[in-house]
C-alpha positions in Angstrom: -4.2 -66.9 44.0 -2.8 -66.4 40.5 0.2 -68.2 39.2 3.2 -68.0 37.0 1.0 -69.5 34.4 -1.2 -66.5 34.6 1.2 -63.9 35.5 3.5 -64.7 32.4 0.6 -65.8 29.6 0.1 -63.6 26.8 0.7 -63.1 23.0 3.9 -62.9 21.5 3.3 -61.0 17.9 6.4 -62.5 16.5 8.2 -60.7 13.3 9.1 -63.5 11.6 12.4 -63.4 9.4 12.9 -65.0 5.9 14.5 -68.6 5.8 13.3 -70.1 9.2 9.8 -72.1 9.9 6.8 -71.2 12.3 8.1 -74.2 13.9 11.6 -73.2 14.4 9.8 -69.4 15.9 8.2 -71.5 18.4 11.7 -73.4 19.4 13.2 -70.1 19.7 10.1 -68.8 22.1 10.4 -71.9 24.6 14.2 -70.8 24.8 13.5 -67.0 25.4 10.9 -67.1 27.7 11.9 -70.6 29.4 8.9 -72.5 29.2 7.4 -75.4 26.9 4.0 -74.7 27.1 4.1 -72.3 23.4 2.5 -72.5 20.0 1.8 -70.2 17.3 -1.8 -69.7 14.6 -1.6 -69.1 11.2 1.4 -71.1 9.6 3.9 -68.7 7.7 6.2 -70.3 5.1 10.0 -70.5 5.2 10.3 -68.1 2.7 7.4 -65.1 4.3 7.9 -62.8 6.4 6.1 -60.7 9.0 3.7 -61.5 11.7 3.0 -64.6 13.5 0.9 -64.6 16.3 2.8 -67.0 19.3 0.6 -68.0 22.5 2.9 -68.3 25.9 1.9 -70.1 28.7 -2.3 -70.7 29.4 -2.5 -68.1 26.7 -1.8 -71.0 24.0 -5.2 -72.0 24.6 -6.6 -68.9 22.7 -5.1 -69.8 19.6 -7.5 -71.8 18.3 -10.6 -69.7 19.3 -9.3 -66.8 17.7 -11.2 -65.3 14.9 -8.1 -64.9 12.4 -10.7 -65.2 9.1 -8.8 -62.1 7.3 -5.2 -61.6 7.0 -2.9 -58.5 4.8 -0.3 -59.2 2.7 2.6 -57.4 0.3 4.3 -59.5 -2.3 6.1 -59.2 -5.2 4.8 -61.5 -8.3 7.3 -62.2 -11.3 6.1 -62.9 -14.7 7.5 -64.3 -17.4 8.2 -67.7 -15.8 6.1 -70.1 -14.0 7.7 -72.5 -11.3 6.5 -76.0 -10.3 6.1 -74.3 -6.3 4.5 -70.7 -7.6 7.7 -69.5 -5.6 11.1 -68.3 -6.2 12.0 -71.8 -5.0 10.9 -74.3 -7.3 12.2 -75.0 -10.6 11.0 -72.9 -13.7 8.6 -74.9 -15.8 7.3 -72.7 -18.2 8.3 -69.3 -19.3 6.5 -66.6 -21.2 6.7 -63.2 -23.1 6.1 -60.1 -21.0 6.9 -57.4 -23.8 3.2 -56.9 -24.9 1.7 -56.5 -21.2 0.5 -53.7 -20.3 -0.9 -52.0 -17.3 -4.6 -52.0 -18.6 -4.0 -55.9 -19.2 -2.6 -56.5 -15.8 -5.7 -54.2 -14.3 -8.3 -56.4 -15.9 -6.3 -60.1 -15.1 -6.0 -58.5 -11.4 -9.8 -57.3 -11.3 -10.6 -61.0 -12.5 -8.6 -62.3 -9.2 -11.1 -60.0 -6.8 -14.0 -60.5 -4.7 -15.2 -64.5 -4.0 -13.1 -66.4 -6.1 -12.5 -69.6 -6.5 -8.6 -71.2 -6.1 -6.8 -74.0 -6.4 -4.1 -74.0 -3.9 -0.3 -74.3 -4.4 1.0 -77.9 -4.5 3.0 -77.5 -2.0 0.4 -76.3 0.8 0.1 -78.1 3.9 -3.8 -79.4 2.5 -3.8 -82.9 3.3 -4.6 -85.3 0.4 -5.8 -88.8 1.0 -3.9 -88.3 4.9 -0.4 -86.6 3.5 0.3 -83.1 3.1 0.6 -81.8 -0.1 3.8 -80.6 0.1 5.3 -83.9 1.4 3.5 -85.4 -1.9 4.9 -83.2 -3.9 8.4 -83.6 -2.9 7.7 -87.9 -3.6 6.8 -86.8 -7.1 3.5 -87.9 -6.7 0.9 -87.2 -9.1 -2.5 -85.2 -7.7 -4.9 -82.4 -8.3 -6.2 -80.3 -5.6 -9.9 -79.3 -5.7 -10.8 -75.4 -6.3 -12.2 -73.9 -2.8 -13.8 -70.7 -2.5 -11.6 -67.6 -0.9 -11.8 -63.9 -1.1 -9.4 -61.4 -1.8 -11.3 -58.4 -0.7 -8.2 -56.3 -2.1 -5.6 -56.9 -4.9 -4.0 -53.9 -5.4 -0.1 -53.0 -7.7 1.7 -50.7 -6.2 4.6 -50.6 -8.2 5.8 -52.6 -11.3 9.4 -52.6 -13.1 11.1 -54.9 -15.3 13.7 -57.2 -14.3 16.7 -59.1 -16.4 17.6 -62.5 -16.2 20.8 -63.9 -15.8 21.8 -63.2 -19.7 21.1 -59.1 -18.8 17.5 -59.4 -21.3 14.9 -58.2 -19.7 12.4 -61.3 -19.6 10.5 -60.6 -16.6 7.9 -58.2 -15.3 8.0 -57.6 -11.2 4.8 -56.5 -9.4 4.9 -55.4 -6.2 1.4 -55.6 -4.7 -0.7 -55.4 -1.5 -3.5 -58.4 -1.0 -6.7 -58.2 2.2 -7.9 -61.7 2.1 -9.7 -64.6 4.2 -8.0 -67.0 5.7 -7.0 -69.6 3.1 -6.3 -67.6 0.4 -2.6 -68.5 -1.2 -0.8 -65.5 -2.7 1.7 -67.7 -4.3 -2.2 -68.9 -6.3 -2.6 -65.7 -6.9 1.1 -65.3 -8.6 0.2 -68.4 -10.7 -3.4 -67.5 -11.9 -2.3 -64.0 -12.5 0.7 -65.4 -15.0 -1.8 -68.2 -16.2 -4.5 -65.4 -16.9 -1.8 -62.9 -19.0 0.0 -65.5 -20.4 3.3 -64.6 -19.3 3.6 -67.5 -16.2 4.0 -66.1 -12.7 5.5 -66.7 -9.5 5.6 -64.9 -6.4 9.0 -64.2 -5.2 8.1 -62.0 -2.0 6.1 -62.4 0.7 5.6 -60.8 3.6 2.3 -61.0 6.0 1.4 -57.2 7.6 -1.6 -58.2 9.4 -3.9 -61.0 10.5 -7.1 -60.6 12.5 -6.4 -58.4 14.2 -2.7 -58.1 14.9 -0.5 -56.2 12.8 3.3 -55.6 12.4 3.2 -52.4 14.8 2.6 -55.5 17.6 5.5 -57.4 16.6 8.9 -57.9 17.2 12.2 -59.7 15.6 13.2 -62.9 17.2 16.9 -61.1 17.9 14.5 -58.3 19.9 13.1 -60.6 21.6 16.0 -62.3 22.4 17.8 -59.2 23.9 14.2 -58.2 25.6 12.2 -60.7 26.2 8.2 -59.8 26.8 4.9 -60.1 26.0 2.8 -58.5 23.0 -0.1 -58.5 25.0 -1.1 -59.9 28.6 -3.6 -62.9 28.6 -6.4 -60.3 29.1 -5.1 -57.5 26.7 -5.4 -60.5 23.9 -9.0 -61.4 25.2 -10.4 -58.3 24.8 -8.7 -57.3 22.0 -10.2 -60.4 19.8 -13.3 -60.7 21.3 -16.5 -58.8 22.2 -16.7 -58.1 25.9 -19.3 -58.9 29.0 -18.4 -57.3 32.0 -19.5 -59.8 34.9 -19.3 -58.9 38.8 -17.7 -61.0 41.2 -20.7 -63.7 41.9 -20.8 -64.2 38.4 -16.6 -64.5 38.0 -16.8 -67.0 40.9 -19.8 -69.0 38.9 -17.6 -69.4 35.3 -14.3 -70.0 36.8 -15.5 -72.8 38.3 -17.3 -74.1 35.6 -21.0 -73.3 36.0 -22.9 -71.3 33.1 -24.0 -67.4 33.3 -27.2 -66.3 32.5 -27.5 -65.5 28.6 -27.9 -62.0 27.0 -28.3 -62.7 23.7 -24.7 -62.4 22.5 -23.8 -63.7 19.3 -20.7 -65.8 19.2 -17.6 -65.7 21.8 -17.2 -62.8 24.3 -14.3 -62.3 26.9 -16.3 -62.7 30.3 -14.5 -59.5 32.2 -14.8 -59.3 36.1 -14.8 -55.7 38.0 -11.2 -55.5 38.4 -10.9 -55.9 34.2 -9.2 -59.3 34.2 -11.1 -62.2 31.4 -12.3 -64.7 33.2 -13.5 -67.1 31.0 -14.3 -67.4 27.0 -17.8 -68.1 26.5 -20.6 -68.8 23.8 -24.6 -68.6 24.3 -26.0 -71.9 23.6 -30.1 -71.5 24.0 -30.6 -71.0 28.3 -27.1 -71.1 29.1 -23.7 -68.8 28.3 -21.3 -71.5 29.0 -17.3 -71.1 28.7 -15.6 -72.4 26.1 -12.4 -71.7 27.5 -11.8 -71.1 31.3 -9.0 -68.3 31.6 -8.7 -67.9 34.9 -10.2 -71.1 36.8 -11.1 -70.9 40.7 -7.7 -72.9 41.3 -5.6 -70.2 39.8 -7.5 -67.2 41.1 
């Protein structure tokens, strides 16, 4: 017999808006869908926008076993002045001549920035250092480095550049508007810096806004205020399964095996696939491990079914 847990557990592809946390998008979800049990995967800053994938209900269980290792981006990078955030919202400490840039110049400090890389992240990232977050150290005044760590940006592309005045009408800055594919862990506000760094010029990024990641794009998601005025789910429970994961159809003996715990019969699958029983619902998450296919996440257990 299934329950509310079931019946109303799903992903919530959440379009966030500038100026609010991931935090404060989960606050809003308990309120909208009146329940506690929600969380979100992939931290968005304040100042980003776009999608954030919320779990509702049994479905917040997923969120750590999905495979979000690549995520899209567009952005606009300013250079000509380097802040102490690599965002609009720090203070500027360091600023730089743009006239003598050129697009072949940008094209070869971008091309530089491409592939398997190697990047030190932003100061104010949520990378713990010695037990504290970055960012809280950062706003102490602390003094501390960050070590380099690989990432790839698969794709670094500018789509548009303009120049831009400052508050005195000069023009002093350059504006980039690009489009970044990357793995998980990649900072585009890094990117901003390293680009300036690389020309010269300083750089910040002063846009940001997230179009995909994994494999749940903006056509998913919704605005807070939508979902307010509509609440409902992205996807079902089993519509999220199946979309993130390979599948194994099972038949009933073997749905009534995993959902109470026991282990299937391997196959040879590599990695995490959505057990699926005849009438198409997941029953369980599960990895082969040498003689057994064992869940590592129990969807729909034999109490709820």
């Amino acid at each position: 017999m299934a329950d509310a847990s079931i019946e109303n557990a799903g992903l919530v592809i959440v379009d966030k808006s500038a100026g609010i946390t991931s935090h404060d998008v989960v606050s809003q979800c308990r309120k909208i869908f009146g329940t506690r049990r929600v969380g979100h995967a992939g931290t968005l800053d304040p100042m980003a926008t776009g999608v954030l994938v919320v779990g509702i209900e049994r479905a917040t269980k997923l969120l750590g076993l999905l495979s979000l290792n690549t995520k899209s981006y567009t952005a606009t990078i300013r250079l000509g002045a380097a802040t102490d955030t690599d965002d609009r919202e720090g203070q500027i400490i360091g600023r730089g001549d743009v006239a003598a840039v050129t697009d072949e110049t940008i094209a070869a400090a971008v091309a530089d920035l491409t592939g398997d890389i190697s990047q030190v992240p932003a100061r104010v990232s949520a990378i713990k250092v010695d037990g504290r977050r970055a960012h809280a150290l950062a706003r102490t005044g602390a003094e501390f480095d960050l070590a380099a760590r690989p990432v790839t940006v698969s794709r670094f592309e500018i789509r548009a550049t303009r120049r831009a005045d400052d508050d005195s009408g000069e023009a002093r800055f350059l504006d980039l508007d690009v489009e970044v594919d990357c793995s998980s862990g990649t900072y585009i506000r890094s990117l901003a810096r390293d680009l300036g760094d690389a020309l010269g010029t300083g750089g910040h990024l002063t846009a940001l806004r997230r179009t995909s990641v994994g494999p749940f794009v903006l056509t998913h998601a919704r605005t807070l205020e939508e979902l307010a005025e509509a609440p409902g789910l992205s996807l079902t429970i089993d519509q999220a399964a199946l979309l993130s994961f390979p599948r194994r159809d099972i038949d009933d003996d073997e749905a009534e095996s995993i959902s109470q715990g026991r282990w299937l019969v391997p196959l040879g699958n590599k990695g995490i696939h959505v057990a699926v029983d005849p009438r198409g619902q997941a029953i369980a998450l599960i990895d082969e491990r040498g003689r057994r296919a064992s869940s590592v996440m129990v969807v729909r257990p034999a109490t709820l079914r």
